[in-house]
C-alpha positions in Angstrom: -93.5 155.7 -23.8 -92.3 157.6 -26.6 -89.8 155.5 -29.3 -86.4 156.7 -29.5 -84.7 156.7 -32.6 -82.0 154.0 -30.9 -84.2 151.9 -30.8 -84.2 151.2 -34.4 -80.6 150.0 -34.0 -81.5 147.4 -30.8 -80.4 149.0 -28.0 -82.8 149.4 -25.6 -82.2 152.2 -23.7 -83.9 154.4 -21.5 -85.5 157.2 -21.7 -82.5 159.4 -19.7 -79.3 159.1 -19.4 -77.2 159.2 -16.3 -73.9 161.5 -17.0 -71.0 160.0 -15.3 -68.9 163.3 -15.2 -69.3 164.0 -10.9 -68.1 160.5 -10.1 -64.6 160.3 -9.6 -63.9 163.2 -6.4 -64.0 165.8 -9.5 -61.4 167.7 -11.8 -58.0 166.9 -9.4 -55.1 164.1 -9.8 -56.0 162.9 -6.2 -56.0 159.6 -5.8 -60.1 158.2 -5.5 -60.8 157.9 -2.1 -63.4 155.3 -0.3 -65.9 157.8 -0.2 -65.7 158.8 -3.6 -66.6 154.7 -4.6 -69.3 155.0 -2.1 -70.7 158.3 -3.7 -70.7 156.3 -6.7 -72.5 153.2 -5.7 -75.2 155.2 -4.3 -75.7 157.2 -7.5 -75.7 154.6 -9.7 -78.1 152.2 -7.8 -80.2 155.1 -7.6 -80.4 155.9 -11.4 -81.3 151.8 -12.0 -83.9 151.7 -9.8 -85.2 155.1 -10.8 -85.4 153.0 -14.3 -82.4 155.0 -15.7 -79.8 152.3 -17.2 -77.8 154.2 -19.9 -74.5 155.7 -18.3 -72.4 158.6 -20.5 -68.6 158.2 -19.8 -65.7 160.5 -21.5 -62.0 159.7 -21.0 -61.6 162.6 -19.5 -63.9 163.0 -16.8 -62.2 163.8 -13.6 -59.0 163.0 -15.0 -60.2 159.4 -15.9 -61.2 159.0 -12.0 -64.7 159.1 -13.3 -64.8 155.6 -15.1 -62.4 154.6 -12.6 -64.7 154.7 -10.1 -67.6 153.3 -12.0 -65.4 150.0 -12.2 -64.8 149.8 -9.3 -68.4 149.3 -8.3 -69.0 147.1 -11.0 -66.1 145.0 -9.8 -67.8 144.9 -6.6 -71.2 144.4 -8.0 -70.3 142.5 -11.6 -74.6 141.7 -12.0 -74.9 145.3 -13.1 -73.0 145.5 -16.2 -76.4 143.7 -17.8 -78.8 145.6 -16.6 -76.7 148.4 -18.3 -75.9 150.6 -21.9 -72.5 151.8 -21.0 -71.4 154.5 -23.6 -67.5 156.7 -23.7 -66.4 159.5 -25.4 -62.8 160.3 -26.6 -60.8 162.8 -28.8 -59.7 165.2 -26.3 -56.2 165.5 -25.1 -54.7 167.2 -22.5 -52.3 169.8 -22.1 -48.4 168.4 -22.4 -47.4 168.4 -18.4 -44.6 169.9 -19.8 -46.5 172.5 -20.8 -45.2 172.7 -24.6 -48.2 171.3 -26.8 -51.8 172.5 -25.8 -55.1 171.1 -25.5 -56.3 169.5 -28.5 -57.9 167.3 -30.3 -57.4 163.6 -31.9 -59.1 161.2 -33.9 -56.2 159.7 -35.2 -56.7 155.8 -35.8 -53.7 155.1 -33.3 -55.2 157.0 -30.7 -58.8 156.2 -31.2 -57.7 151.9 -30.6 -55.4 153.3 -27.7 -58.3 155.6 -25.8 -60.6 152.8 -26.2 -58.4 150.2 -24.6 -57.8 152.4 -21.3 -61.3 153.2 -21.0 -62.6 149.6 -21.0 -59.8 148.9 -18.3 -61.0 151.9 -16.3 -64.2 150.3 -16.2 -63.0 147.0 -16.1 -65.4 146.1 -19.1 -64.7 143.4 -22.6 -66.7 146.4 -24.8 -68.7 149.4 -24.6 -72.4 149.7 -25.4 -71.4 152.8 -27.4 -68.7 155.0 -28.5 -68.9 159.1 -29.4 -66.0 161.1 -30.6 -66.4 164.1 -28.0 -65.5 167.1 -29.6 -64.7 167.4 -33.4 -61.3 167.2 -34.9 -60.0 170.1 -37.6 -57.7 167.3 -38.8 -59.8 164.7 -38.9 -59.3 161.7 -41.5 -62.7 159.8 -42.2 -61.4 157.4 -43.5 -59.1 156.9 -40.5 -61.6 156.9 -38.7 -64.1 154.3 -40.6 -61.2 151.7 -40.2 -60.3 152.5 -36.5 -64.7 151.9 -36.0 -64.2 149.0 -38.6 -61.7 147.6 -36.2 -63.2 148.1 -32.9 -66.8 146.5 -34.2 -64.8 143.5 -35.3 -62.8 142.9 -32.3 -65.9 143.6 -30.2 -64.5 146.2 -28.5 -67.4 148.8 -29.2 -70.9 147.4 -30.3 -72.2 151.3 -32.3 -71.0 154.3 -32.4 -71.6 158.2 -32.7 -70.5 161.5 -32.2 -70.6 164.4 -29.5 -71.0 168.2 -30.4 -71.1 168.1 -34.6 -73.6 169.4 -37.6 -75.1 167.5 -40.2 -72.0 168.4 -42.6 -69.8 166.7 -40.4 -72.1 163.6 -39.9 -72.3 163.4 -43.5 -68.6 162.9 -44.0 -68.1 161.0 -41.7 -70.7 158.2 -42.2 -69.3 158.5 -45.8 -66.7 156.9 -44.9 -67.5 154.6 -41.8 -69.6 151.4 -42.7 -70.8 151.4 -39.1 -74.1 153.0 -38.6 -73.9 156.0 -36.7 -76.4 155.9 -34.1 -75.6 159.0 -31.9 -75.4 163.1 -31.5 -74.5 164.3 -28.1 -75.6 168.2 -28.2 -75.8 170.9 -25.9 -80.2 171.2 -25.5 -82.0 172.6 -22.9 -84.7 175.0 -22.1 -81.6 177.7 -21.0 -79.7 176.5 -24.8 -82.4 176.7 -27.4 -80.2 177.9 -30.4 -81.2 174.2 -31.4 -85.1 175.7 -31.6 -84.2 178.8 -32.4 -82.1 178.1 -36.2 -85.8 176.9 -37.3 -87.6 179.8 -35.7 -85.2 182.5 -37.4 -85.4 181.4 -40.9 -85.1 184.3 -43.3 -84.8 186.5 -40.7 -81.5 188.7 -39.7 -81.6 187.1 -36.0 -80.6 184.4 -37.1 -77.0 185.5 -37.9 -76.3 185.5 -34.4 -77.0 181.7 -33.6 -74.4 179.3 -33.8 -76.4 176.1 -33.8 -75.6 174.1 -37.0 -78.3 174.3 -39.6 -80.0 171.1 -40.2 -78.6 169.3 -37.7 -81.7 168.8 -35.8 -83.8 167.8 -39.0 -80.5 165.3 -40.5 -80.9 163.7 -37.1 -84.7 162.6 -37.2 -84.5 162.0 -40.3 -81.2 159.3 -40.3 -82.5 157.7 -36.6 -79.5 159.0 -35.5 -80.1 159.7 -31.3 -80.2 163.0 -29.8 -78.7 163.4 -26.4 -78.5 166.7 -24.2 -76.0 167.3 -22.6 -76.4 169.8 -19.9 -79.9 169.9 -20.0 -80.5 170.9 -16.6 -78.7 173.7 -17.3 -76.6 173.5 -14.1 -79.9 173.9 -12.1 -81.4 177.2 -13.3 -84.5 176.9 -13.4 -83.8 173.9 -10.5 -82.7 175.4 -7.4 -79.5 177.3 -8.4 -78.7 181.0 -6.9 -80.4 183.5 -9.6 -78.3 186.4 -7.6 -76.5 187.4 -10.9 -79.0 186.2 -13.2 -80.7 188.3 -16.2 -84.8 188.5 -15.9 -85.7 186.1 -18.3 -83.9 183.2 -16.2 -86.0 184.6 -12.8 -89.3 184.8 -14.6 -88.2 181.4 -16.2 -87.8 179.8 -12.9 -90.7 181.2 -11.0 -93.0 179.7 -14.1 -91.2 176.1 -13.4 -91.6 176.1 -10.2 -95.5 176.8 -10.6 -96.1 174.7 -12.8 -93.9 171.7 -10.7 -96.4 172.7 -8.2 -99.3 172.3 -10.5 -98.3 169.3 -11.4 -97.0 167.7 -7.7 -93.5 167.2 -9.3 -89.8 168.4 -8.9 -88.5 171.5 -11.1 -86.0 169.1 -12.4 -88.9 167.2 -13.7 -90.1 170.0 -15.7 -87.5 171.2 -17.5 -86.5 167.9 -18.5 -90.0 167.3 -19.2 -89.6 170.4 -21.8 -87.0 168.4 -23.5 -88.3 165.6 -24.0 -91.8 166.4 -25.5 -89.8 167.5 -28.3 -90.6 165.2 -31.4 -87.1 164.6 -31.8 -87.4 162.1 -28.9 -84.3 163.9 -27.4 -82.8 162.1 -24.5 -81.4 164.3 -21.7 -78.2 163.3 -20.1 -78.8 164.3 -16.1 -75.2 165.4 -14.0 -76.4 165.5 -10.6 -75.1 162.9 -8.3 -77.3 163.6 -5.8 -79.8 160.5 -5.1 -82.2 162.7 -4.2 -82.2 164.8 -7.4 -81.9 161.5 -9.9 -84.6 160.6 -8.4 -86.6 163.9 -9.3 -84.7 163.9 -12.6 -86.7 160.6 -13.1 -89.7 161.8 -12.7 -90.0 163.5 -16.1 -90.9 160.4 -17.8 -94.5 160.8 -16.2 -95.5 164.6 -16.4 -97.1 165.4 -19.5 -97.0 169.7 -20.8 -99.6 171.0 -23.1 -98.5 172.6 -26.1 -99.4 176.0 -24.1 -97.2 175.6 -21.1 -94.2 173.9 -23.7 -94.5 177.1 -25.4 -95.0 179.8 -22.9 -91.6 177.9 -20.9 -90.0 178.8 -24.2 -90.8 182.0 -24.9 -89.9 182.7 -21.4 -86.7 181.1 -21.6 -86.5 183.4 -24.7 -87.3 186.7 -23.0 -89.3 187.8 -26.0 -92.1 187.1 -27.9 -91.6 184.6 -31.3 -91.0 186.8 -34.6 
């Protein structure tokens, strides 16, 4: 089994990452229904004994129902809290229901102690594994930050910390100012996404004015031990099962040449493409969506199948719809 970076920092975790986002009866203020808690007991005893036991929260999800819901079954089942790594994100705010201030976002040392205090009693939890600031903050204060992380280590709120959807630069200011290791980058990766491969394939080159994937990033990242997690690395089931009706041909010849080689291999799609991922030497560590038990279970699979560097590559310059530079 290949070592991940978080290891370094003793968390155990494995190899993927269940993403908590569907629990909850989705993106609606309707109150979280019996079915809903069953749905989520179902997907969660599925991900532990398909040897996934690191669970991504945000505040946000479904309104909040999402963690909601996930304390709810570990009210009702308390023995699985151990068996877990439980991590949250926060920083996004809603729209003012009186419509007057917009979405934004806030990492604010008052709100960073407050969002972390609702979302352990969402979950119904003393302290989280792990906690990411989602999105980043134009008015971010490091140092305001550093001492809201300063304060929820020593209270043993949060245990690490990390950050969702920033560059190296960012990292590096941050960490400048925290004295709490940061452990975690949660990105957008997957074989649909590649800007992440393609800012190291485009140097010196004019194509490479055209991707927006932080420079560096990837590199800072290995080289600091700080964890890369992908989010939507299934890429909402492209290459999985989704309708290709509308899709461009790169995407169709993609999925035909997953599918074959799923067959090859006697394994799921889903396998595959997170397979892709994760022979990366970056050790990434996909964060899966689906609900489904049937698909976490195919999801799981990954962690067995084993791509040449031939079929890595000829999936990416599929995925790319034209041959490398």
């Amino acid at each position: 089994m290949t070592v991940l970076p978080i290891h370094h920092h003793g968390l155990n975790a494995s190899r993927l990452i269940f993403g908590c986002m569907g629990l909850g009866g989705g993106w609606s203020r309707d109150p979280i229904l019996t079915e809903h808690v069953k749905q989520a007991h179902e997907a969660v005893e599925t991900a532990l004994a398909s040897g996934i036991h690191m669970f991504d929260h945000a505040d946000i999800y479904a309104f909040g129902k999402a963690e909601t819901v996930f304390g709810q079954v570990l009210q009702e089942k308390p023995e699985l809290r151990e068996k877990m790594i439980i991590q949250s994100k926060l920083g996004i705010r809603f729209p003012d229901e009186a419509g007057g201030i917009p979405a934004r976002y806030d990492f604010s040392k008052a709100y960073i102690l407050e969002s972390v205090d609702g979302i352990l009693s969402r979950l119904g939890v003393d302290y989280l594994d792990i906690l990411l600031l989602h999105r980043p903050d134009a008015l971010m204060d490091a140092r305001e930050v550093g001492e809201a992380f300063h304060q929820l280590k020593a209270s043993g709120k949060v245990r690490y910390f990390g950050v969702s959807n920033m560059g190296a630069g960012q990292i590096r200011l941050l960490q400048a100012h925290c004295s709490e290791k940061l452990v975690v980058n949660q990105l957008e990766l997957s074989l649909h996404k590649i800007g992440w491969l393609e800012t190291g394939i485009h140097v010196n080159q004019d194509a490479a004015r055209s991707n927006i994937f932080p420079e560096g990033t990837l590199e800072y990242c290995q080289m600091e031990n700080i964890q890369l997690q992908a989010w939507g690395s299934l890429a909402k089931g492209l290459y999985s099962g989704a309708s290709l009706e509308n899709a461009d041909e790169n995407v169709k010849k993609t999925a035909l040449l997953v599918k074959r080689l799923a067959e090859e291999k006697r394994t799921s799609p889903e396998a595959i493409v997170l397979a892709w991922l994760m022979k990366h030497p970056a050790a990434i560590q996909p964060v899966i969506g689906t609900t489904h038990p049937s698909r976490i279970r195919a999801c799981a699979e990954a962690e067995n199948i084993g791509l040449s560097r031939d079929e890595w590559y000829t999936l990416y310059v599929s995925s790319r719809g034209v041959g490398l530079p």
